[in-house]
C-alpha positions as CSV (number, residue, x, y, z in Angstrom):
1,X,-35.1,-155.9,-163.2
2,X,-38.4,-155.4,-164.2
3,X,-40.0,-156.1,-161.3
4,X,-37.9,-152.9,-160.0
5,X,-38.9,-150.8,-162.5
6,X,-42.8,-151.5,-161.7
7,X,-41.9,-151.4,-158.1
8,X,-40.2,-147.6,-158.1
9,X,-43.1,-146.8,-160.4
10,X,-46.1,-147.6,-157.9
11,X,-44.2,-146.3,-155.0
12,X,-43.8,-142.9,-157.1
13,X,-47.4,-143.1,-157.8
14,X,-48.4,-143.7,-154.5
15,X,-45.5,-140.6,-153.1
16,X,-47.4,-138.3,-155.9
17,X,-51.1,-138.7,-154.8
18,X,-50.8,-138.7,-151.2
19,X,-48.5,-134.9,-152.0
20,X,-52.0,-134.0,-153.8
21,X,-54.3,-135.2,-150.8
22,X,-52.4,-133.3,-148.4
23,X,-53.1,-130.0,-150.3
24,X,-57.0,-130.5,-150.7
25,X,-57.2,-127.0,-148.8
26,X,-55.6,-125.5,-151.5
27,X,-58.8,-124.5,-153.2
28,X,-61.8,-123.1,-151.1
29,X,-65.2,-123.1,-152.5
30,X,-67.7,-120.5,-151.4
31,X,-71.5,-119.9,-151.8
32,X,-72.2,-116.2,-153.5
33,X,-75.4,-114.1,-154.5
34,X,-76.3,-114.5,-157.7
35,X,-76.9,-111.9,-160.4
36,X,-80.5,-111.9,-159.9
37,X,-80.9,-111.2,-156.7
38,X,-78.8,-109.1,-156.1
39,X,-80.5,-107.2,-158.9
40,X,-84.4,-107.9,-157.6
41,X,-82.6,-106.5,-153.7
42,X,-81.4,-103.2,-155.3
43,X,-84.5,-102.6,-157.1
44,X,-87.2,-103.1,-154.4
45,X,-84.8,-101.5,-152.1
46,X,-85.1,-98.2,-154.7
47,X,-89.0,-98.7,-155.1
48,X,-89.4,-99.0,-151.5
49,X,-87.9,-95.8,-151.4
50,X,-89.9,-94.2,-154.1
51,X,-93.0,-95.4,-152.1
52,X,-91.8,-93.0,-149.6
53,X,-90.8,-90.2,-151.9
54,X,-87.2,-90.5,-151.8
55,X,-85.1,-90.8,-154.9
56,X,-82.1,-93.1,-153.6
57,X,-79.7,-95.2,-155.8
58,X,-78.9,-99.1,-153.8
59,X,-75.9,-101.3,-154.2
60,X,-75.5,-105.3,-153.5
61,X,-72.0,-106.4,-153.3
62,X,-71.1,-110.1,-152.1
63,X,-69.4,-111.4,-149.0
64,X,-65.9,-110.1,-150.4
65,X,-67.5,-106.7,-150.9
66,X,-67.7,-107.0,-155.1
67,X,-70.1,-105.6,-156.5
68,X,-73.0,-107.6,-157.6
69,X,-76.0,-104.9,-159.0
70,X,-76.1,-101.0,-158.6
71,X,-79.0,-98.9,-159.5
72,X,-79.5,-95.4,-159.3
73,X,-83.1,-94.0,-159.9
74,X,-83.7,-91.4,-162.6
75,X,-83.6,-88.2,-159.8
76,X,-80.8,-89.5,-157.2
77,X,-77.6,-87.6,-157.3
78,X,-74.9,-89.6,-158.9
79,X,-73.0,-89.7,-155.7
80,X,-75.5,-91.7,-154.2
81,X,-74.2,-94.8,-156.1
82,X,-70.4,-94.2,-154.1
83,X,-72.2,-93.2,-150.8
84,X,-74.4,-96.8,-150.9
85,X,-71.4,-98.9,-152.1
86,X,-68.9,-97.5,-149.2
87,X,-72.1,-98.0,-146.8
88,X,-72.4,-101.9,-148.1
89,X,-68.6,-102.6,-147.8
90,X,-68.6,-101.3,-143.8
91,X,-71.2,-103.5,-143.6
92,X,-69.4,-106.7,-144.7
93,X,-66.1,-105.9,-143.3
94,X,-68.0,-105.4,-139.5
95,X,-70.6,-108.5,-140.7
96,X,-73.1,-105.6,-138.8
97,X,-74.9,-103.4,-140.1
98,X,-73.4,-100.0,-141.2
99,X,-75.9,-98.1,-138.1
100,X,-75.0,-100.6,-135.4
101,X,-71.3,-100.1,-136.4
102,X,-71.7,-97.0,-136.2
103,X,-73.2,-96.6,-133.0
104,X,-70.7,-99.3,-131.5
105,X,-67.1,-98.2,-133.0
106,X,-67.6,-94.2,-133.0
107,X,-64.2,-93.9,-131.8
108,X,-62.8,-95.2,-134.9
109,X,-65.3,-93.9,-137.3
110,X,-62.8,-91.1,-138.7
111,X,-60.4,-93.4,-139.3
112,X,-63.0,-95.9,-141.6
113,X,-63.7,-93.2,-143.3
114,X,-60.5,-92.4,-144.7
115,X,-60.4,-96.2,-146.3
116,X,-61.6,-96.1,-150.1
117,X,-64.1,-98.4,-150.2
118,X,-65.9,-98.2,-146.5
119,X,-68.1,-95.0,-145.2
120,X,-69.3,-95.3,-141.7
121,X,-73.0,-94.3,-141.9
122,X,-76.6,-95.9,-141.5
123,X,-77.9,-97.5,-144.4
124,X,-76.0,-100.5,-145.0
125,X,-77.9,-104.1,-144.3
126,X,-76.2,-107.6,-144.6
127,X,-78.0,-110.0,-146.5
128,X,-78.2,-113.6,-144.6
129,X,-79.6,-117.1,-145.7
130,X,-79.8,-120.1,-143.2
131,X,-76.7,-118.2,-141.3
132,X,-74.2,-117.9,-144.2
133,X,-73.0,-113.7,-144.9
134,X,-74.2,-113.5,-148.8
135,X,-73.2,-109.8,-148.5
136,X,-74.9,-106.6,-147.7
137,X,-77.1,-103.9,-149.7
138,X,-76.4,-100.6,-148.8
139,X,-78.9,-97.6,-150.3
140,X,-78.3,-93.6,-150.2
141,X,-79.9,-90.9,-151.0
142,X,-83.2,-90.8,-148.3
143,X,-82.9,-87.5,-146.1
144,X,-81.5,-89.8,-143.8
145,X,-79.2,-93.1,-143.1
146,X,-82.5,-94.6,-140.9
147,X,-84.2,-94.1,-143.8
148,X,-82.1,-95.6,-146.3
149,X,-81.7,-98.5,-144.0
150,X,-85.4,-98.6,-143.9
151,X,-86.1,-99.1,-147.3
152,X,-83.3,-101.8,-147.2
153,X,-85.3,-103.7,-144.8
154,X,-88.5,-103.9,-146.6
155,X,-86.7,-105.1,-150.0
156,X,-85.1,-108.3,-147.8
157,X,-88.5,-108.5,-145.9
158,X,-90.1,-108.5,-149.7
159,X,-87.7,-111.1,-150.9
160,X,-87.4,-112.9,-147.3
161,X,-88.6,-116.4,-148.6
162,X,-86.6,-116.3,-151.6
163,X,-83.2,-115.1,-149.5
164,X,-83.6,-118.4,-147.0
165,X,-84.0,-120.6,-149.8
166,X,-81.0,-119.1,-151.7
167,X,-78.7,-121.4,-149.8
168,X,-79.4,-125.5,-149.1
């Protein structure tokens, strides 16, 4: 009778841990941009800006489109914080950047638009390390979505070697 009981044990055992192996995709584990960076982005995405005169404010949000930093600089309207977030959320819902999007899907621009969250305009950049989507940066506030894109581009040049190694 023993030997039962130790035998209905192990088989229970054994019934319980394969039910737990077969779930392993239960929880999914993803690589996301750090605090820092995405702070050290929006910053030299505003100075680059400033270089060029223009008072912008820039926003980093991850892969999910959370936010991760936004900075305003001291003269940028306060709508310019909104405008860059909405620009870096179309960017990682298309995985393009907001200006290509825009040029491609202007038939459902309009519609975008009307989705809290997402603006279809230039000025939103995604932010790549050895081919994983980290998230995007968008920046407003530059007489201009090229130019706002612009000063995007320089802060991930600037911070190139830093971006590639933020994934192994």
């Amino acid at each position: 009778m023993n030997n039962t009981l130790i035998f209905r044990f192990i088989a229970a055992l054994l019934l319980t841990s394969t039910g737990m192996v077969s779930h392993a995709g239960d929880v999914v584990s993803a690589k996301s941009i750090g605090m820092e960076l995405a702070r050290d982005i929006a910053n030299e995405s505003i100075q680059a800006c400033r270089k060029d005169g223009f008072n912008v404010s820039a926003v980093v949000v991850d892969r999910h489109g959370l936010v991760r930093a936004a900075l305003r600089d001291d003269l940028a309207s306060r709508y310019t914080l909104e405008i860059a977030e909405r620009k870096a959320g179309l960017t990682v819902l298309a995985w393009s950047d907001s200006g290509q999007f825009r040029q491609a899907r202007s038939d459902i621009q309009q519609e975008l638009n009307h989705i809290d969250g997402l603006i279809v305009m230039e000025g939103g950049i995604k932010i790549v390390s050895g081919g994983y989507n980290l998230g995007a940066v968008g920046v407003s506030g530059a007489p201009g979505g090229e130019k706002d894109a612009a000063c995007a581009k320089k802060a991930l040049n600037k911070l190139s070697e830093r971006i590639e190694f933020a994934v192994e």
